[in-house]
PADREN-627385 format. One record per residue (C-alpha): z, y, x. Coordinates in steps of 0.1 Angstrom, whole numbers, padded with zeros to 4 digits, always signed. Layout:
PADREN-627385
ZYX ...
END
This chain:
PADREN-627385
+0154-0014+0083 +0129+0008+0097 +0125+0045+0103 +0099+0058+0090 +0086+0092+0094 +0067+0110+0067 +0036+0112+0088 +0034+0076+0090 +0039+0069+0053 +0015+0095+0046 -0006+0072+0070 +0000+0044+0053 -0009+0064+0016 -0049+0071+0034 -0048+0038+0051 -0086+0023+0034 -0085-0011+0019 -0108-0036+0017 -0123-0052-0017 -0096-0055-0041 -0090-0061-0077 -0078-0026-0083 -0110-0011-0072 -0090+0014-0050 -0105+0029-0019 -0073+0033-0002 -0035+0022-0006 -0027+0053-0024 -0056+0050-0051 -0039+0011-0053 -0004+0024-0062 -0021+0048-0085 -0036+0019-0098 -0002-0001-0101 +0013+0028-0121 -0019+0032-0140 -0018-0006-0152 +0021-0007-0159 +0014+0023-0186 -0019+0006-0198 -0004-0025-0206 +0030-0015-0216 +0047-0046-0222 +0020-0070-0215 +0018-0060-0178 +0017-0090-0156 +0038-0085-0121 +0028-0111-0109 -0010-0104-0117 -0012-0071-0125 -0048-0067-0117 -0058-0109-0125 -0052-0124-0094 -0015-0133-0076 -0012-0122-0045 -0017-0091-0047 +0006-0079-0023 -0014-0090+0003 -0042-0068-0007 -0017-0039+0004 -0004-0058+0037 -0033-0067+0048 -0051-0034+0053 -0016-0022+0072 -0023-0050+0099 -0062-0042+0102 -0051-0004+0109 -0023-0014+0134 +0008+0000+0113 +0018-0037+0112 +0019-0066+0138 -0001-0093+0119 -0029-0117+0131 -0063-0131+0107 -0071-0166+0113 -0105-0173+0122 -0114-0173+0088 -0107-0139+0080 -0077-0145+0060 -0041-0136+0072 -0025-0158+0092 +0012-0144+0104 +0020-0112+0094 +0055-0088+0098 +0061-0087+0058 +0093-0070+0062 +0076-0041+0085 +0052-0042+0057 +0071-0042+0029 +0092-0013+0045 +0063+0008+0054 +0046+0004+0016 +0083+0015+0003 +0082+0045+0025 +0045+0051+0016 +0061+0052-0025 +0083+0074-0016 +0061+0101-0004 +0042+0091-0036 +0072+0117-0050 +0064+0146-0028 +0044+0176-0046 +0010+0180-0029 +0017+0217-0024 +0049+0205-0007 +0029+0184+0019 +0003+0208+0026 +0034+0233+0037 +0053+0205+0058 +0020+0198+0076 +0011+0228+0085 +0047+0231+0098 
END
Protein backbone atom coordinates (compact mmCIF):
# COMPACT_ATOMS: atom_id res chain seq x y z
CA UNK A 1 0.00 0.00 0.00
CA UNK A 2 0.56 3.44 -0.86
CA UNK A 3 0.75 6.81 0.89
CA UNK A 4 -1.19 9.01 -0.23
CA UNK A 5 -1.38 12.56 0.80
CA UNK A 6 -4.61 14.51 0.71
CA UNK A 7 -3.36 16.88 -1.88
CA UNK A 8 -2.93 14.11 -4.19
CA UNK A 9 -6.34 12.55 -3.64
CA UNK A 10 -7.80 15.78 -3.88
CA UNK A 11 -5.88 15.68 -7.29
CA UNK A 12 -7.17 12.70 -8.21
CA UNK A 13 -11.03 14.11 -7.20
CA UNK A 14 -10.33 17.32 -10.19
CA UNK A 15 -8.51 14.91 -12.29
CA UNK A 16 -10.95 15.49 -15.93
CA UNK A 17 -12.11 12.42 -17.61
CA UNK A 18 -12.69 11.69 -20.89
CA UNK A 19 -16.27 10.58 -22.47
CA UNK A 20 -17.95 8.29 -20.12
CA UNK A 21 -21.21 6.77 -19.48
CA UNK A 22 -21.72 8.81 -16.33
CA UNK A 23 -21.54 12.00 -18.20
CA UNK A 24 -19.14 13.33 -15.49
CA UNK A 25 -16.54 15.99 -16.20
CA UNK A 26 -14.15 14.88 -13.72
CA UNK A 27 -13.50 11.73 -11.31
CA UNK A 28 -15.36 13.44 -8.60
CA UNK A 29 -18.61 14.28 -10.63
CA UNK A 30 -18.10 10.18 -11.57
CA UNK A 31 -18.18 9.05 -7.84
CA UNK A 32 -21.03 11.44 -7.46
CA UNK A 33 -22.40 9.69 -10.15
CA UNK A 34 -21.73 6.12 -8.60
CA UNK A 35 -23.53 7.25 -5.36
CA UNK A 36 -26.21 8.90 -7.33
CA UNK A 37 -27.02 5.61 -9.28
CA UNK A 38 -26.74 3.25 -6.21
CA UNK A 39 -29.74 5.48 -4.54
CA UNK A 40 -31.62 5.67 -7.94
CA UNK A 41 -31.79 2.28 -8.48
CA UNK A 42 -32.00 0.86 -5.02
CA UNK A 43 -31.99 -2.66 -5.47
CA UNK A 44 -31.79 -2.86 -9.12
CA UNK A 45 -28.35 -1.22 -9.24
CA UNK A 46 -26.05 -3.12 -11.49
CA UNK A 47 -22.13 -3.24 -10.05
CA UNK A 48 -21.04 -4.48 -12.62
CA UNK A 49 -22.84 -2.01 -15.07
CA UNK A 50 -23.85 0.66 -13.12
CA UNK A 51 -24.04 3.13 -15.88
CA UNK A 52 -24.70 0.15 -18.98
CA UNK A 53 -21.45 -0.79 -19.91
CA UNK A 54 -18.76 -3.24 -17.86
CA UNK A 55 -15.80 -1.91 -17.48
CA UNK A 56 -16.35 0.82 -15.99
CA UNK A 57 -13.45 1.00 -13.79
CA UNK A 58 -11.40 1.72 -16.46
CA UNK A 59 -13.27 4.92 -17.23
CA UNK A 60 -11.76 6.05 -13.65
CA UNK A 61 -8.05 4.48 -14.32
CA UNK A 62 -7.66 5.63 -17.33
CA UNK A 63 -7.90 9.33 -16.87
CA UNK A 64 -5.24 8.74 -13.70
CA UNK A 65 -2.61 7.38 -16.31
CA UNK A 66 -3.36 10.32 -18.98
CA UNK A 67 -2.65 12.89 -16.00
CA UNK A 68 0.53 10.96 -14.73
CA UNK A 69 -0.88 9.92 -11.15
CA UNK A 70 -0.46 6.40 -12.56
CA UNK A 71 2.33 4.56 -14.65
CA UNK A 72 0.13 3.07 -17.47
CA UNK A 73 0.77 2.95 -21.31
CA UNK A 74 -2.25 3.36 -24.45
CA UNK A 75 -1.70 1.07 -27.24
CA UNK A 76 -1.60 2.60 -30.44
CA UNK A 77 -5.09 2.41 -30.70
CA UNK A 78 -5.89 4.58 -27.92
CA UNK A 79 -7.05 2.08 -25.62
CA UNK A 80 -5.13 0.94 -22.40
CA UNK A 81 -2.63 -1.29 -22.83
CA UNK A 82 -0.62 -1.98 -19.24
CA UNK A 83 -1.59 -0.04 -16.56
CA UNK A 84 -0.51 -0.01 -12.44
CA UNK A 85 -4.27 -1.08 -11.26
CA UNK A 86 -3.19 -1.43 -7.78
CA UNK A 87 -1.56 2.25 -7.74
CA UNK A 88 -4.90 2.94 -9.32
CA UNK A 89 -7.13 1.40 -7.32
CA UNK A 90 -5.29 2.82 -4.24
CA UNK A 91 -5.21 6.34 -5.38
CA UNK A 92 -9.27 6.17 -6.33
CA UNK A 93 -9.72 4.76 -2.61
CA UNK A 94 -7.84 7.62 -1.26
CA UNK A 95 -9.60 10.02 -3.65
CA UNK A 96 -13.24 8.38 -1.67
CA UNK A 97 -11.94 9.04 1.24
CA UNK A 98 -11.54 12.71 0.87
CA UNK A 99 -14.99 12.37 -0.73
CA UNK A 100 -15.77 12.46 3.40
CA UNK A 101 -14.10 15.69 4.21
CA UNK A 102 -16.51 18.87 4.66
CA UNK A 103 -15.77 21.40 1.94
CA UNK A 104 -15.33 24.14 4.60
CA UNK A 105 -12.76 21.65 6.18
CA UNK A 106 -10.62 21.63 2.92
CA UNK A 107 -10.82 25.14 2.14
CA UNK A 108 -9.09 25.65 5.88
CA UNK A 109 -6.38 22.76 5.41
CA UNK A 110 -5.51 24.43 2.11
CA UNK A 111 -4.98 27.52 3.10
CA UNK A 112 -2.83 25.94 5.85
Amino acid sequence: MIAIDQNTARKVLDTPMQDNDAGAATIRDYLVELVAAVWRDDEGFSGKRPFGDSGWDHELIVPLVRAGLVDGTFDRCGYLDQVDAGAARELIAAAIQELRVPPAAASAEASE
